[in-house]
C-alpha positions as CSV (number, residue, x, y, z in Angstrom):
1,X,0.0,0.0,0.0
2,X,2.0,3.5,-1.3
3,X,1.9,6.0,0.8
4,X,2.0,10.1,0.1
5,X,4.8,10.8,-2.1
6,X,8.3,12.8,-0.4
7,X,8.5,15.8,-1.9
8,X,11.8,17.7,-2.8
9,X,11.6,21.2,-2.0
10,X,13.6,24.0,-4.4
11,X,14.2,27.8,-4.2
12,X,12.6,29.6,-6.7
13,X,15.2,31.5,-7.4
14,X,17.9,28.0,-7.3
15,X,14.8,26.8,-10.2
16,X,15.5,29.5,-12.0
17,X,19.4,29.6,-12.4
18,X,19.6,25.7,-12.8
19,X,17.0,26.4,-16.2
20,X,19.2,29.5,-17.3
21,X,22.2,27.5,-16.9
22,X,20.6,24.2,-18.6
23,X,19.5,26.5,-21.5
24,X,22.4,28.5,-21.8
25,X,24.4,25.7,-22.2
26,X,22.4,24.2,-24.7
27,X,23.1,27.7,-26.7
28,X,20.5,29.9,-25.6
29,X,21.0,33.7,-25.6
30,X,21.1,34.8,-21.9
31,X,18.0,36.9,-22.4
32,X,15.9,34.3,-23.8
33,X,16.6,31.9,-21.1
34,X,15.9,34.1,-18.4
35,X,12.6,34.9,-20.1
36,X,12.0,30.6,-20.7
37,X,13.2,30.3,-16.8
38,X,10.9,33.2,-15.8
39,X,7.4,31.5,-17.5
40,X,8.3,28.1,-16.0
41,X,9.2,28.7,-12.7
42,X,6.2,31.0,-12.0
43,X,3.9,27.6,-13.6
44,X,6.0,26.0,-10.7
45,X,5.2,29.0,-8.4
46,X,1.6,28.8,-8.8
47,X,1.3,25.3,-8.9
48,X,0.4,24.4,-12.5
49,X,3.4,21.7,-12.9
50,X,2.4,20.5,-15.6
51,X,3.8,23.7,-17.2
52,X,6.9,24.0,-15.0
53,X,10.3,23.4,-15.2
54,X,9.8,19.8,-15.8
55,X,9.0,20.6,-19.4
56,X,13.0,21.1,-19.9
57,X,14.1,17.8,-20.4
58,X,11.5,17.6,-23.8
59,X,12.8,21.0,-24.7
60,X,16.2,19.9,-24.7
61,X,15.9,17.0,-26.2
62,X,14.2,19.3,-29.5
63,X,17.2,21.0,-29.8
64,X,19.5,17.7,-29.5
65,X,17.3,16.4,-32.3
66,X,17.7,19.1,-34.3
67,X,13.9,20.1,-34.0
68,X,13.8,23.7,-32.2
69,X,16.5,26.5,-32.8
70,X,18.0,27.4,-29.9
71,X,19.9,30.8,-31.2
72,X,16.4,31.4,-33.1
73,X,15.6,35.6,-32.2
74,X,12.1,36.3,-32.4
75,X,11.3,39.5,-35.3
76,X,9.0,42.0,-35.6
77,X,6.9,43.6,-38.1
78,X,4.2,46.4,-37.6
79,X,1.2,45.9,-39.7
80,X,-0.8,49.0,-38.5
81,X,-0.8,51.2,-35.7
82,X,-2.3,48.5,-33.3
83,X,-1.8,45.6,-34.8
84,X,1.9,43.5,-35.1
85,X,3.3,40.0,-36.2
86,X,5.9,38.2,-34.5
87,X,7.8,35.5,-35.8
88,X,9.5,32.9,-34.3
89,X,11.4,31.3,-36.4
90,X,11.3,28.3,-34.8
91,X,12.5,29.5,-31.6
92,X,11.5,28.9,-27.7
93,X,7.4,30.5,-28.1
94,X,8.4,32.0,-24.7
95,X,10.6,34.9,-25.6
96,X,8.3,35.2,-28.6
97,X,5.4,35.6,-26.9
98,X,7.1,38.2,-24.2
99,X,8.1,40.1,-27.2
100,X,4.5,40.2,-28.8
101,X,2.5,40.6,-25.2
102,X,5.2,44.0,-24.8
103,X,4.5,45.5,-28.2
104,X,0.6,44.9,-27.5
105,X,1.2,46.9,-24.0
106,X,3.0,49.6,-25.6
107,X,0.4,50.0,-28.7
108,X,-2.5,50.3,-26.5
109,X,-0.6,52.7,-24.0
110,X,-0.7,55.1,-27.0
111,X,-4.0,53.9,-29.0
112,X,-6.2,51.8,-26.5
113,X,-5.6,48.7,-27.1
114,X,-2.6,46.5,-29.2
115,X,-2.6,42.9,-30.9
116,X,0.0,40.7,-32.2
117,X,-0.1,37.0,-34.2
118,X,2.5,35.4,-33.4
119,X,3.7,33.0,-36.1
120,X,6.2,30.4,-36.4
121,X,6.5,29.6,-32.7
122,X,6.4,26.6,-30.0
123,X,5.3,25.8,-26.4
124,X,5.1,28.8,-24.5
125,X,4.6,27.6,-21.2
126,X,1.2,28.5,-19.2
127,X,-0.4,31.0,-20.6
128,X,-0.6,32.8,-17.7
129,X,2.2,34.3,-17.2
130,X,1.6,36.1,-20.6
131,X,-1.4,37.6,-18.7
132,X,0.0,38.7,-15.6
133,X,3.1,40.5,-17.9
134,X,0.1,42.4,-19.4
135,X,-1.8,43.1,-15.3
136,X,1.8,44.2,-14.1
137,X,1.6,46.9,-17.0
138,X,-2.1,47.7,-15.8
139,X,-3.7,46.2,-19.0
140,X,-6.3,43.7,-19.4
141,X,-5.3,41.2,-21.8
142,X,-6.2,38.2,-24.2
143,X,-3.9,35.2,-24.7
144,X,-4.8,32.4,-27.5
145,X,-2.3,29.9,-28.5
146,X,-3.2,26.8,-30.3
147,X,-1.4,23.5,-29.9
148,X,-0.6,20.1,-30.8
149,X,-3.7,17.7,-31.7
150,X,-5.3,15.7,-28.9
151,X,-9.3,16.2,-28.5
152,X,-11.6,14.6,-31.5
153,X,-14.6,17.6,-32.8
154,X,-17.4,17.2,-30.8
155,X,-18.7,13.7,-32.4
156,X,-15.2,12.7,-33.4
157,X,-12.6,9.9,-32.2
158,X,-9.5,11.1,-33.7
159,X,-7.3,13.6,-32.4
160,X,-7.6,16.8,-34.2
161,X,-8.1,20.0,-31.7
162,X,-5.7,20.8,-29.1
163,X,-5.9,21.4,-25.7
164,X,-5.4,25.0,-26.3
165,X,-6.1,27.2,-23.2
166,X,-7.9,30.2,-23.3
167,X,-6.3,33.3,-21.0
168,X,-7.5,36.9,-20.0
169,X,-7.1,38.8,-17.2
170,X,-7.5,41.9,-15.7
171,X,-5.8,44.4,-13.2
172,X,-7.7,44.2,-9.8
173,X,-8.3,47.3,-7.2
174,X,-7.9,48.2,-3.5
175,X,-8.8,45.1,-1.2
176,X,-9.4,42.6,-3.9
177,X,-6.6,41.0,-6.4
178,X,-6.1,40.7,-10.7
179,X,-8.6,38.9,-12.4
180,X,-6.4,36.0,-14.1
181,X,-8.3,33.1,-16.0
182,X,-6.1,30.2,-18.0
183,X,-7.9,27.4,-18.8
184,X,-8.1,24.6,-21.4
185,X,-10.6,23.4,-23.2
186,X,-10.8,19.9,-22.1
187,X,-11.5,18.9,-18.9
188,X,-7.9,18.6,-18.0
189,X,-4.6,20.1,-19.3
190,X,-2.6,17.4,-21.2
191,X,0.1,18.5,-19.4
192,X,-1.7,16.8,-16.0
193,X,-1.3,13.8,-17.6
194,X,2.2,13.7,-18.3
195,X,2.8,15.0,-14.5
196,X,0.7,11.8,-13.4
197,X,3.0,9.8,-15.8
198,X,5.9,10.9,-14.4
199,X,4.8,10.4,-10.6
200,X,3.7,7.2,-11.1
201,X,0.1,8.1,-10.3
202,X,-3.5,7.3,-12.1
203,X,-5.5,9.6,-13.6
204,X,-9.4,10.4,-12.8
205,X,-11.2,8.3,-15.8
206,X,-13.4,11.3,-16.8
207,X,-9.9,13.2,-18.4
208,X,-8.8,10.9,-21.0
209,X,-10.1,8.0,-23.6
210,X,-7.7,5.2,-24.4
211,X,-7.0,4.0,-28.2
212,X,-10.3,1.8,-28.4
213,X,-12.4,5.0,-26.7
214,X,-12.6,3.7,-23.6
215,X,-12.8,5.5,-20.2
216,X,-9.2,5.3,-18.4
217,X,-7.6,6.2,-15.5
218,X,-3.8,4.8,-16.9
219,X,-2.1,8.1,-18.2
220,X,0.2,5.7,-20.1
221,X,-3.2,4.7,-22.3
222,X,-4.2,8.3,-22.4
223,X,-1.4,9.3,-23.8
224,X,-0.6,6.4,-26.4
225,X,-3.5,6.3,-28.8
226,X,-5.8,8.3,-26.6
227,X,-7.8,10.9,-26.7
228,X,-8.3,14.1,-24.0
229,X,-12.0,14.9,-23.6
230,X,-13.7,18.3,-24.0
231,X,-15.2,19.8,-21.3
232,X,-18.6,20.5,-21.6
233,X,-18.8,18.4,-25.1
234,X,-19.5,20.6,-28.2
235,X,-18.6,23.7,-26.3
236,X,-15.2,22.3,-25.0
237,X,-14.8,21.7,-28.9
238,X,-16.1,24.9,-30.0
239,X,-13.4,26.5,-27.8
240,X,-10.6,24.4,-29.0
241,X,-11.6,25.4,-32.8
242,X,-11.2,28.5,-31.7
243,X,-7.9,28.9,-30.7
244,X,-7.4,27.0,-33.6
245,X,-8.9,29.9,-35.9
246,X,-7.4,32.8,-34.0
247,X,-3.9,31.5,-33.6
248,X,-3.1,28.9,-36.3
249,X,-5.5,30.4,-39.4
250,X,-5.2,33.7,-38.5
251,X,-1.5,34.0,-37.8
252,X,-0.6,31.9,-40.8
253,X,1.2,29.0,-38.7
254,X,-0.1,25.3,-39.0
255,X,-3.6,24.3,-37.9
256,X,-6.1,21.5,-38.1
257,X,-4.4,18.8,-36.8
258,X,-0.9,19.8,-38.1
259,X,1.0,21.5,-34.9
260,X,3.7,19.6,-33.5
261,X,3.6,18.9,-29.6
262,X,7.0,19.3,-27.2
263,X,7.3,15.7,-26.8
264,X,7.2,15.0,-30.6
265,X,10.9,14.7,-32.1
266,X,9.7,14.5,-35.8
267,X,9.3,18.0,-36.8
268,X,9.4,21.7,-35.9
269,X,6.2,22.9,-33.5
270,X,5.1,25.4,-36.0
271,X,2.5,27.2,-33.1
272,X,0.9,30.2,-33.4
273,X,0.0,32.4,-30.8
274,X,-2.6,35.9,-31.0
275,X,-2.1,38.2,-27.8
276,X,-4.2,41.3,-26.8
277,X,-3.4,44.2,-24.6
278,X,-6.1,46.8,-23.8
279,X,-6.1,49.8,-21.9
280,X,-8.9,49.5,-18.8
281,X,-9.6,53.5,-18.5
282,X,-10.6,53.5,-22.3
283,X,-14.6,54.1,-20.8
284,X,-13.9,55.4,-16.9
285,X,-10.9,56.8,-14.8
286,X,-8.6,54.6,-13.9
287,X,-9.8,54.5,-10.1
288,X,-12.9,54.1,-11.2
289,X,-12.3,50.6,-13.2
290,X,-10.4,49.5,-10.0
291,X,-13.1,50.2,-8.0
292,X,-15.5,48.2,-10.3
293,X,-13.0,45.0,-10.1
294,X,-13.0,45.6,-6.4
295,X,-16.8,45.5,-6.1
296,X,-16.5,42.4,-8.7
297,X,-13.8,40.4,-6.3
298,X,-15.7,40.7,-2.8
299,X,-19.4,40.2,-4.3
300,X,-18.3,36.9,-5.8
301,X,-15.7,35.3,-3.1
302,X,-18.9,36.9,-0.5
303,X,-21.3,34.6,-2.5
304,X,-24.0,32.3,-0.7
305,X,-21.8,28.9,-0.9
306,X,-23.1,25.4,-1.8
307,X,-23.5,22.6,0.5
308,X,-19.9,21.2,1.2
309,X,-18.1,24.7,0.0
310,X,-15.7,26.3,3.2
311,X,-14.4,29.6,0.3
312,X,-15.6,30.5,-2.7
313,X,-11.9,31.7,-5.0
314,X,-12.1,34.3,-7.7
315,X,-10.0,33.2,-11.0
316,X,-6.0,33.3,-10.3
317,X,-6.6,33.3,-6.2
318,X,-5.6,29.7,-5.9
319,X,-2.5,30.1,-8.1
320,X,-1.7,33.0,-6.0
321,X,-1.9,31.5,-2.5
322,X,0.5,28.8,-3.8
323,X,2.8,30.9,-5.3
324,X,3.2,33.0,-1.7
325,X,3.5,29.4,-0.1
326,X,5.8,28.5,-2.8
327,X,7.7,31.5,-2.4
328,X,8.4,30.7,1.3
329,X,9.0,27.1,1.7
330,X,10.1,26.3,-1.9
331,X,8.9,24.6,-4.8
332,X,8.4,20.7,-4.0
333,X,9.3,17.7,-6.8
334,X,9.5,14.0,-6.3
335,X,12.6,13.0,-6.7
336,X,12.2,11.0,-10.0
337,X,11.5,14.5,-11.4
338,X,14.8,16.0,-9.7
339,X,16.6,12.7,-11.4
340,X,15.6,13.6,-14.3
341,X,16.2,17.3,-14.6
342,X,20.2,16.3,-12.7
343,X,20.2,13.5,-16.0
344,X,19.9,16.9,-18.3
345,X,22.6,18.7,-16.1
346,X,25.1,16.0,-16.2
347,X,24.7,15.8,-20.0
348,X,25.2,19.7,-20.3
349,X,28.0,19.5,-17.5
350,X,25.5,22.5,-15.3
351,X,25.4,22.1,-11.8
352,X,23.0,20.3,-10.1
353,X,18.8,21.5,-8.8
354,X,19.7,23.4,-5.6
355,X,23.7,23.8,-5.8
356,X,25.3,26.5,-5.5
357,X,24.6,27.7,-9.4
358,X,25.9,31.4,-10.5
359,X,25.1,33.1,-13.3
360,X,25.8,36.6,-14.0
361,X,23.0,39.1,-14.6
362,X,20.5,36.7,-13.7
């Protein structure tokens, strides 16, 4: 009979030097892995693992194969006055995205709001952190990305959609906090199931089908021939298609079907991505959008609860009570996952997880 796993627990700031070192060794500008290590380690921060730092050893493995560039800089072109295109150029989507989110801050500083396709791309992490660079500017912000296939249409039993998360969020006022929503369109991230794969855990059977369309709980099945399922049926669908047309169609990168995932070695991710950045005293004064939000925060965590319910949590609240427990006792692994991340240090001759790693200008 197993008991509760032991957990591992590492510095945030220790999690982000060992993945600037990992990346720079692995010929990543300084910059760009800083940026990588910053979207990871706040997943990590705010408890979405699945998005964390234990995505590296896939990431690294694209560039051994050959698959992502590692040197690739993301450019830019303005279309019009509030509208750009970033390309990736087959680069980490992080930087890519950072670089897209900032020129949608500054075009709706000026003009009200800002958008950018991004084109080109890969994984870019959770999408949150995308929105909270736009709430640390004081914007409210959209974040689309699409991904690689693993939901059938509604109707459907063979992967085409993928579990593309929708993002938005807003800044939040006195007494209340930001309004941050990232969610996929399934009724679990993907990414959940490769965490349960890699703990050695099971998987709640209404997540995933196995190849013959079957309920399982076996992330293993899930994963090999399976299928995620949408949340909510056609509407989890409609979602997906979706991202799909705002970030693959739109931006001109691959769609239906045809994205590459991070854990596929065959060919180049090809993501697209389509950001928004708008201004919230486009209608009202500043204080007086704050105050709104405020109002918002308290009448819905102040809500009559359901039988069973202690606290009711407004969108991000969750994700930021971890990350201030996270912050203070450290980020906690199982020690297969800090095995696996040492395996990639040891290749790349990097310290250790939690060693004394230094890095200039980090």
């Amino acid at each position: 009979m197993g008991g509760l796993p032991e957990y591992v627990h590492v510095n945030h700031r220790d999690a982000r030097l060992f993945v600037v070192s990992l990346l720079v060794a692995s010929g990543v500008s300084l910059q760009n892995a800083k940026t990588v290590a910053l979207g990871l380690v706040q997943a990590d921060l705010r408890g979405v693992e699945s998005h964390g730092i234990n995505r590296l050893p896939s990431y690294l493995a694209r560039i051994r194969n050959g698959i992502l560039d590692p040197k690739a800089e993301p450019t830019l072109t303005q279309i019009t006055p509030v509208v750009a295109q970033v390309d990736g150029h087959n680069g980490f989507g992080f930087p890519a995205a950072h670089l897209a989110m900032k020129t949608a801050i500054e075009m709706a500083k000026t003009l009200g709001i800002g958008m950018a396709s991004v084109k080109h791309s890969n994984h870019f992490g959770m999408s949150a952190w995308i929105v909270q660079q736009a709430v640390d500017a004081g914007m409210m912000s959209l974040v689309f990305t699409n991904s690689s296939p693993a939901l059938p249409a509604w109707g459907g039993k063979e992967k085409l959609l993928g579990v593309s998360p929708i993002a938005c969020g807003a800044p939040g006022g006195e007494g209340s906090i930001p309004f941050i929503l990232d969610m996929a369109p399934s009724v679990a991230a993907r990414g959940k199931i490769h965490k349960a794969k890699r703990r050695g855990e099971k998987i709640p059977g209404v997540w995933a089908l196995d190849a013959e369309g079957r309920p399982t709980n076996d992330p293993d099945k899930a994963l090999d021939g399976g299928v995620m399922l949408p949340m909510g049926g056609p509407k989890g669908s409609g979602l997906a298609i979706m991202m799909d047309v705002f970030s693959g169609v739109l931006s001109g990168s691959a769609f239906a079907g045809g994205v590459t995932g991070p854990y596929d070695m065959s060919q180049p991710g090809d993501v697209g991505h389509f950001l928004v950045a708008i201004k919230p005293d486009l209608f009202m004064s500043m204080d007086e959008f704050k105050g709104r939000m405020t109002t918002l925060y308290h009448r819905v965590v102040s809500s009559k609860k359901m039988e069973g319910v202690e606290r009711i949590y407004f969108p991000g609240e969750i994700e930021l009570l971890t990350e201030k427990k996270r912050l203070a006792e450290g980020i906690p692994f199982v020690q297969a996952e800090i095995d696996a991340l040492n395996k990639e240090a040891e290749l790349l001759k990097v310290g250790k997880i939690g060693e004394s790693l230094r890095l200039e200008c980090l």
